[in-house]
NUPAPA-9638 format. One record per residue: residue in three letters; x negated, y negated, z of N, C-alpha, C in turn. Coordinates in steps of 0.2 Angstrom, whole numbers, plus 5000, padded with zeros to 4 digits. Layout:
ALAXYZXYZXYZ...
END
This chain:
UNK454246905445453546885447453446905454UNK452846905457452446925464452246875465UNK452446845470452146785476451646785477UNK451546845477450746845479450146855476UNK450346875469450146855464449946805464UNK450346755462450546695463450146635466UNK449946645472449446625478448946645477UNK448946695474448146705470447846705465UNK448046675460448046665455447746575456UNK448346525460448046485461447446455468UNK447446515472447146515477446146505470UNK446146545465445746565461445546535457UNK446246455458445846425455446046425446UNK446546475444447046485439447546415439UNK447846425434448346375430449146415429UNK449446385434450146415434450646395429UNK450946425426451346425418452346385422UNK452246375420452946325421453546355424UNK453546425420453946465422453846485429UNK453046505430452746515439453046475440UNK452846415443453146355446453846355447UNK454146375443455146365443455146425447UNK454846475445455046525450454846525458UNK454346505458453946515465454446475470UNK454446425468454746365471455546355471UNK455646365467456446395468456746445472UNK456146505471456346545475456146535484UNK455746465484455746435492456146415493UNK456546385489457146345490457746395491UNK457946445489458246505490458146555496UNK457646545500457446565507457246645502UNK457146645498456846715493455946725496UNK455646655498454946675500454846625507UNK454546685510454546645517453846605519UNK454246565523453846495524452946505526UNK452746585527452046565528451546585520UNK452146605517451846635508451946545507UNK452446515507452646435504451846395506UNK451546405515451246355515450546385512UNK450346455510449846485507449646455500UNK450246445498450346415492450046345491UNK450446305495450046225497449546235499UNK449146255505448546265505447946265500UNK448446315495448046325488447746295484UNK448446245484448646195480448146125481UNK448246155487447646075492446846085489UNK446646155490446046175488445946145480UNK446546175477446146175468446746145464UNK447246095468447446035462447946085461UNK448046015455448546055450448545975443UNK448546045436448345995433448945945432UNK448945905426449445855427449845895424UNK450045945419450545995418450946025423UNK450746065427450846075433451346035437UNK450845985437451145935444451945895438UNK452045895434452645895430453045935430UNK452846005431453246045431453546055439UNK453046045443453346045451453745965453UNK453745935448454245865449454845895447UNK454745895441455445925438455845965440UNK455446045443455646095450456146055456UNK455745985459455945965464456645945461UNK456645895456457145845454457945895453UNK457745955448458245985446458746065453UNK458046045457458346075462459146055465UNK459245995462459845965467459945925462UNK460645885463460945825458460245765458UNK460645725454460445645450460945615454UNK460745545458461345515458461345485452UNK462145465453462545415447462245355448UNK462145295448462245225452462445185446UNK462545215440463345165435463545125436UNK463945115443464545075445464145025449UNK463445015450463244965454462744925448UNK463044865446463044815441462144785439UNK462044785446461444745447460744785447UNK460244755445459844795443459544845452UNK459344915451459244955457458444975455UNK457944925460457444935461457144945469UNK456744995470456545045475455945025480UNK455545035484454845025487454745105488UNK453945105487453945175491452945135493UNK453045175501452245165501452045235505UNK451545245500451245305502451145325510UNK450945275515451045315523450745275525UNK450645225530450145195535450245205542UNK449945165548450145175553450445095556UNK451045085558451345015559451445005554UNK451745045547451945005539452644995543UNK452744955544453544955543453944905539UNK453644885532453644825528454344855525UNK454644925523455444935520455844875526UNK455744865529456044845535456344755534UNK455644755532455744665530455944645524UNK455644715519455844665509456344705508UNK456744745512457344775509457844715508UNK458044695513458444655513458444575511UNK457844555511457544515507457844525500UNK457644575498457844575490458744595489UNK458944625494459844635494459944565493UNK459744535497459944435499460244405492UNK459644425488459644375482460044435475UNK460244485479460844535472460544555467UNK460044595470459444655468459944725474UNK459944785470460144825475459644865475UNK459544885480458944915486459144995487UNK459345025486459545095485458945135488UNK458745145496457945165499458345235501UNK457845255498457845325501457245335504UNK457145375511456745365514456545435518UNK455845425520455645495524455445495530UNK455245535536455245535541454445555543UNK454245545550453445535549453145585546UNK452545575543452245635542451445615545UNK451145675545450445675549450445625554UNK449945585554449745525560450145445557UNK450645475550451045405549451845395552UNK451945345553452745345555453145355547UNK453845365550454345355545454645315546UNK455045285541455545235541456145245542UNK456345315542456945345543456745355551UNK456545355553456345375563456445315565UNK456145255561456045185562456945185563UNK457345175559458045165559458245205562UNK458145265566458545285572458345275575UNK457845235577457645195584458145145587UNK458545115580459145065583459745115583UNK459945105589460845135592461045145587UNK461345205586461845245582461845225575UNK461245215571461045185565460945265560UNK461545255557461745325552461245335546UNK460745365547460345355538460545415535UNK461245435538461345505533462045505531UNK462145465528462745445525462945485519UNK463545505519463845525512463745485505UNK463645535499463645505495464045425492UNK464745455495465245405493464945355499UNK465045355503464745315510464245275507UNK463745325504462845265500463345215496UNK463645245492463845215486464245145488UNK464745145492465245085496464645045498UNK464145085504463745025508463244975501UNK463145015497462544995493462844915486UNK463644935485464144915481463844835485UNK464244855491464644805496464044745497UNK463444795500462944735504462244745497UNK462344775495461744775488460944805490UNK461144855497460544875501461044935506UNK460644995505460745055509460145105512UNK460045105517459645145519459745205520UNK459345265519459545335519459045385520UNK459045425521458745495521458845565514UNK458545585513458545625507459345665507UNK459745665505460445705506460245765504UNK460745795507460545885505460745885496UNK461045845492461145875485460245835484UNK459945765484459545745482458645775483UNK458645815480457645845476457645885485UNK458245935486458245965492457746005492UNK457346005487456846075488456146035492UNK455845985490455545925491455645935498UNK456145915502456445905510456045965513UNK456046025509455746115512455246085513UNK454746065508453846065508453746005511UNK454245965512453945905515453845915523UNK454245955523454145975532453546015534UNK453246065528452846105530452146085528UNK452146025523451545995522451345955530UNK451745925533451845895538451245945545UNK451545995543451246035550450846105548UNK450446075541449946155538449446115535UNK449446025536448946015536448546005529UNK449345995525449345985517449645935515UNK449345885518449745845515449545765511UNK448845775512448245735509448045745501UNK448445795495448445815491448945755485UNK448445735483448745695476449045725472UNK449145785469449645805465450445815471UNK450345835476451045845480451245775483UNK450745725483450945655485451445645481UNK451145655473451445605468452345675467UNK452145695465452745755465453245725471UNK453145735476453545735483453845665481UNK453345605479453845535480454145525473UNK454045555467454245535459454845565461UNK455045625463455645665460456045645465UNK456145595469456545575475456845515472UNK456145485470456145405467456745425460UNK456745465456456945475449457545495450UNK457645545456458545585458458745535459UNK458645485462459145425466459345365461UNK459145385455459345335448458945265447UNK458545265449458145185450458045165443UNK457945085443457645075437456945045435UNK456745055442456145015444455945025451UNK455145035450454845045458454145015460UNK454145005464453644955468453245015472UNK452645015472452245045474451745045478UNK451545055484451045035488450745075492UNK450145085489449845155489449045145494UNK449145155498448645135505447845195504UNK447545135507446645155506446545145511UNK445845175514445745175520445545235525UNK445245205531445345265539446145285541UNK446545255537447245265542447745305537UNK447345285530447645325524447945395522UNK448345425518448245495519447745515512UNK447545465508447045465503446545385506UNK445945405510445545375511445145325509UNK444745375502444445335496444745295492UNK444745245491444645185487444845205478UNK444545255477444445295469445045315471UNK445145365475445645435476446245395476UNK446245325477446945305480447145255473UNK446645225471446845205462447045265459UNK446745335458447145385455447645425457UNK447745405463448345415465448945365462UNK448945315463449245245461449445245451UNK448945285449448945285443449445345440UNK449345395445449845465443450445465444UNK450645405450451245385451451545345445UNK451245275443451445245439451745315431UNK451345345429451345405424451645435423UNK451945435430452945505431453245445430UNK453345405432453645365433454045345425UNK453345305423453445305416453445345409UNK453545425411453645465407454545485409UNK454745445415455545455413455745385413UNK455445325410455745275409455945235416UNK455345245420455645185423455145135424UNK455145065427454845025426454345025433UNK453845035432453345035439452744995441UNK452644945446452144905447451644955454UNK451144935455450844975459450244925464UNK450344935470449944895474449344925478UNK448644935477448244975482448144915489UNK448244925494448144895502447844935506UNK447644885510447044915515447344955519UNK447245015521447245015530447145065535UNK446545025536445845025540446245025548UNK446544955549446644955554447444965554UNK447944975561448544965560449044895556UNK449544915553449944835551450044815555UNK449944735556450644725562450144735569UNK450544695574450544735580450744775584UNK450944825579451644875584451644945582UNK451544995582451545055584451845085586UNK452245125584453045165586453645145585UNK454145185583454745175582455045105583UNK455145095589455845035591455344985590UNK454544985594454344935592454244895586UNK454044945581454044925575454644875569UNK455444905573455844895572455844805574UNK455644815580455444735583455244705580UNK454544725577454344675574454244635568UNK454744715565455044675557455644635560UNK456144625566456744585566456344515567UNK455744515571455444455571455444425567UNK454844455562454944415557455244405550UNK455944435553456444415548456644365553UNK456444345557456944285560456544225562UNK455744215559455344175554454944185558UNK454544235563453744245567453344255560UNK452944205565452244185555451644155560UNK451444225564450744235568450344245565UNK449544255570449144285566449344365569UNK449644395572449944445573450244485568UNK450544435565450944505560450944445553UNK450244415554450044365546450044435541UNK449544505543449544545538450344595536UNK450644575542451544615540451944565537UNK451744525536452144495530451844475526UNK451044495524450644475518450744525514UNK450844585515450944655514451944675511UNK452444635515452844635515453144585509UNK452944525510452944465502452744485496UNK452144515496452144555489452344615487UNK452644635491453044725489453644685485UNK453844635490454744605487454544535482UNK454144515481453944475476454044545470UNK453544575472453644625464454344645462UNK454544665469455344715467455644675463UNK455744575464456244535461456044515454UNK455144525454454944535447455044585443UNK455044635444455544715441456044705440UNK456644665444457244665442457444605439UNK456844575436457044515430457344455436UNK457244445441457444385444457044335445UNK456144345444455844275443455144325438UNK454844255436454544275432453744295433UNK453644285439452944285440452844315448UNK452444365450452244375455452544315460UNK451844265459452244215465452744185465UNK453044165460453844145461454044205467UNK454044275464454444325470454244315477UNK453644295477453444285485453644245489UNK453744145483453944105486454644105488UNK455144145481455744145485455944205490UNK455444235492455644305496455644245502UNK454944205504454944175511455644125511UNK455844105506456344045506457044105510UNK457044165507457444195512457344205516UNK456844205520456544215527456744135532UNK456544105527456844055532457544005533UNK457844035527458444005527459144045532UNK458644125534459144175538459444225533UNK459444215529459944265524459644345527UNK458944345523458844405524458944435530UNK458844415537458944445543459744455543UNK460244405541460844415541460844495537UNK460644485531460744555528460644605530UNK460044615533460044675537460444675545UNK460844655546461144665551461844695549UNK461744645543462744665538462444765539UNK461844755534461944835532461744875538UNK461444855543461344895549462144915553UNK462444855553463044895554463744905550UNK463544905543463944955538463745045539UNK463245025541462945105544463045115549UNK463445095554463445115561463345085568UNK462745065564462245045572462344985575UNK462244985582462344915589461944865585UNK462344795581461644765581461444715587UNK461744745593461544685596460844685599UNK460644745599459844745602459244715596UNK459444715591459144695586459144625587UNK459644565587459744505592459344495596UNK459444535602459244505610458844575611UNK458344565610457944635612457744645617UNK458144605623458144635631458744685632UNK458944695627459744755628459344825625UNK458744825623458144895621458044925630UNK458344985630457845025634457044995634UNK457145005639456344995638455845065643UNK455145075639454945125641454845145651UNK454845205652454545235661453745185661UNK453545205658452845195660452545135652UNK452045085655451645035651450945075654UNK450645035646449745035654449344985647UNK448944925651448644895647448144945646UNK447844915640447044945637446544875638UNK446044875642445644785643445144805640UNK444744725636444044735633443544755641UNK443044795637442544795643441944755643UNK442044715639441444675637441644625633UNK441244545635441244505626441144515621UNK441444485616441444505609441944495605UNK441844505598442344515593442544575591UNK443344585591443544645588443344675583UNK442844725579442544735574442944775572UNK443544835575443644895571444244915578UNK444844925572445244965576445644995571UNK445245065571445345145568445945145568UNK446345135563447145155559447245245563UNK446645265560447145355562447045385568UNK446545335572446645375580447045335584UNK447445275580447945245584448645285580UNK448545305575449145345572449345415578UNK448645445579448745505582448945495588UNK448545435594448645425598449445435600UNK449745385593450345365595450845435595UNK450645485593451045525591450945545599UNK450345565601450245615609450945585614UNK450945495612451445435615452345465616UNK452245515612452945545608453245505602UNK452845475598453045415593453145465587UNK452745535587452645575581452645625583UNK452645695577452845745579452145795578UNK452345855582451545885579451745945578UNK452645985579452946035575453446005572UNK453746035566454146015563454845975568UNK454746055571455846025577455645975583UNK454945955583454845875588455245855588UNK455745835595456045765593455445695595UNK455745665593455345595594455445545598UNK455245515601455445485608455345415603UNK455945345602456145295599455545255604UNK455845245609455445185611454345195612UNK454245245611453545265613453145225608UNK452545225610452045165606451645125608UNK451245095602450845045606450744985602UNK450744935603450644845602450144815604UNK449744775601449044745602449244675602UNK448844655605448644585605448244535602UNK447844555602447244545597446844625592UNK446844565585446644595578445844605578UNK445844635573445144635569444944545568UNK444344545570444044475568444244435576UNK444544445581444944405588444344415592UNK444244365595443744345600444044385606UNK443644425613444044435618443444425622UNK443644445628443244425635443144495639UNK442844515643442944555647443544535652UNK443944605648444644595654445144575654UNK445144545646445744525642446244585641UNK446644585638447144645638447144645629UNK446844705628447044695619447544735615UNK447644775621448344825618448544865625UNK449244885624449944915629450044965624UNK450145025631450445085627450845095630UNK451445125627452345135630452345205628UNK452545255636452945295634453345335641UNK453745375638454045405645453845465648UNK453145495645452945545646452145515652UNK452145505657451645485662451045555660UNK451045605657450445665659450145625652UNK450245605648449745575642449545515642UNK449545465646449445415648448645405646UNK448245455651447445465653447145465648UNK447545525643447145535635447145505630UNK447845455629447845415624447345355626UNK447445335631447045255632446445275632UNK446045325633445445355632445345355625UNK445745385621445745375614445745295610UNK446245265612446245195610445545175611UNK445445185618444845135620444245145614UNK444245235614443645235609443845215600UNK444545195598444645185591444345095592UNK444445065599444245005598443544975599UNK443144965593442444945592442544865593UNK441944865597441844775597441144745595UNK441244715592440244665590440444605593UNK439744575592439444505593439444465591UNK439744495583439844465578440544455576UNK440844415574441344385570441344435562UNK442044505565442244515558442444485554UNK442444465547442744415542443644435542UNK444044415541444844435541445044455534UNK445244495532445244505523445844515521UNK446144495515446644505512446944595512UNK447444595515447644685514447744695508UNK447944655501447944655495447344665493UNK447244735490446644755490446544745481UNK447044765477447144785470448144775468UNK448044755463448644755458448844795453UNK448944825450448944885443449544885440
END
């Protein structure tokens, strides 16, 4: 077959036969077509879809590219979270261990940012020598032991996936609900789960913005899912605005130890409203209570009895890493340079744009804008005040951290214009937008 055929047939708006699919993308994964034919392809793909055959055939491409884990030998029921992208999502952080606490295994495989969202695997190498690239035998022991493993895709795991997930990242393809759902199923499915939770973001901060686009998104994930037998809950959430107060790596890291160590502000009321119901479901999928809110009441009873922070510190350092900055977070480097951001006027906070704080944060060093970026942990920004908060002229309503002084000028110029104020009192709204 002709690649470039190929790119033109679906550039055209044609339907590629199964066998295309196995070929083209195999042969990506084989270094047989080079990376600027590969992103011509996704481009394509972005333009004119792919139908649900298709987008089956590019799962099972992915999946077959590389092994199936085993998880046999781990007794307990092994259910997942995945959420589509936001900016300050760092909720793996909080209900993973939450749900290990109570002998649910947690088996997270994880990705690295993409577009204007962080990843959770960047987030975990923000903490000192925090290993998410563990050998098989090594996932298997950690996951046995503490009933929670944090990791990154291994090279035997949907390795073809890893190629296009790096090139959708920086070709600007990465907004396409067939390659969403493809990219997160064959990851979700190689790694042997038996159930998955899903939290699939709407919004300005979204990588699928519309409200529709993001229910049918939500819905085609559910439909891989369940066409290989596994058990899938699906939650649509807002985000409009950042989660949380924290943006960037280590911060975010902060903010989920807070509140595993029982911080229940209005600060992070939406990082753990968003957080209780991911592990409410998860404990529901693994048959350990019966009702949504039973899961939610007993996920806070771990929050406040300690367990759960305990757990992630167990599994933080069966992977390697210092937990003592997670403890005392005056033993965190801290960033060269701060700069507050002040209101300029009275009012109420009416709007703070998810994706021009996403972007900002990246200029910060928090993200990348070529694939081989590295990422500076500490960079970022923290707010003080929400959507719906009263301010003053000259209040400080957000600090940006970074070690780079030449970006300073343009991000807080930027922040300034994602942060809208009224006269009016926004109403505070549930991020639980939908159930499914």
């Amino acid at each position: 077959m002709n690649p470039v055929e190929l790119i033109r047939k679906k550039r055209d708006g044609g339907e590629l036969a199964d066998d295309e699919i196995r070929f083209f993308f195999s042969s990506c994964q084989a270094g047989k077509i080079p990376d600027y034919q590969v992103a011509a392809m996704l481009m394509a793909i972005f333009f004119r879809s792919l139908t649900r055959r298709e987008m089956n055939a590019l799962c099972q491409t992915m999946i077959e590219s590389g092994k199936t884990a085993n998880l046999s030998a781990i007794r307990a029921p092994k259910v997942d979270k995945h959420s589509t992208g936001g900016v300050g999502d760092k909720t793996s952080l909080i209900l993973a261990p939450i749900v290990a606490s109570l002998g649910v295994a947690v088996p997270m495989i994880s990705g690295r940012a993409l577009g204007h969202t962080g990843g959770t695997l960047d987030k975990l190498e923000s903490i000192p020598n925090f290993n998410v690239n563990l050998s098989e035998k090594r996932f298997l022991k950690v996951l046995q032991t503490h009933r929670c493993a944090l990791i990154g895709q291994t090279a035997e795991l949907a390795p073809l996936d890893k190629l296009l997930y790096a090139l959708r990242d920086v070709t600007a393809t990465v907004e396409s609900i067939p390659l969403i759902a493809a990219s997160i199923m064959s990851k979700k499915i190689a790694s042997g789960l038996d159930a998955l939770v899903l939290d699939v973001k709407t919004g300005v901060g979204a990588f699928i913005p519309e409200r529709e686009r993001s229910r049918e998104l939500a819905k085609t994930l559910a439909q891989i899912g369940e066409r290989y037998g596994k058990r899938v809950k699906a939650f649509i959430t807002a985000m409009d605005e950042p989660l949380g107060y924290a943006v960037g790596n280590w911060l975010e890291v902060k903010e989920a130890m807070e509140c595993l160590q029982g911080r229940n502000d209005a600060l992070v009321a939406d990082t753990l409203e968003v957080s209780l119901a991911l592990s409410g479901a998860m404990l529901l999928l693994a048959k350990k209570v019966k009702t949504l809110q039973d899961g939610v009441a007993l996920s806070k009873r771990q929050i406040e009895n300690g367990q759960a922070f305990q757990k992630f510190l167990d599994v933080a350092k069966a992977q390697g890493a210092n937990i003592e900055p997670l403890k005392n977070f005056s033993k965190y480097p801290k960033s060269k340079f701060s700069e507050p951001i002040v209101a300029r006027s009275d009012g109420y906070i009416a709007e703070i744009n998810a994706l021009e704080i996403g972007l900002a944060a990246i200029s910060l060093g928090a993200g990348r804008m070529k694939k081989e970026d590295r990422i500076e942990p500490k960079a970022g920004i923290t707010f003080r005040k929400k959507t719906g908060d009263k301010v003053k002229r000259g209040d400080i309503v957000a600090e940006i951290f970074t070690d780079d002084s030449s970006s300073i000028d343009v991000v807080k110029a930027r922040i300034e214009a994602a942060i809208r104020l009224s006269r009016r009192k926004a109403e505070k709204k549930s991020k639980i937008l939908e159930e499914l």
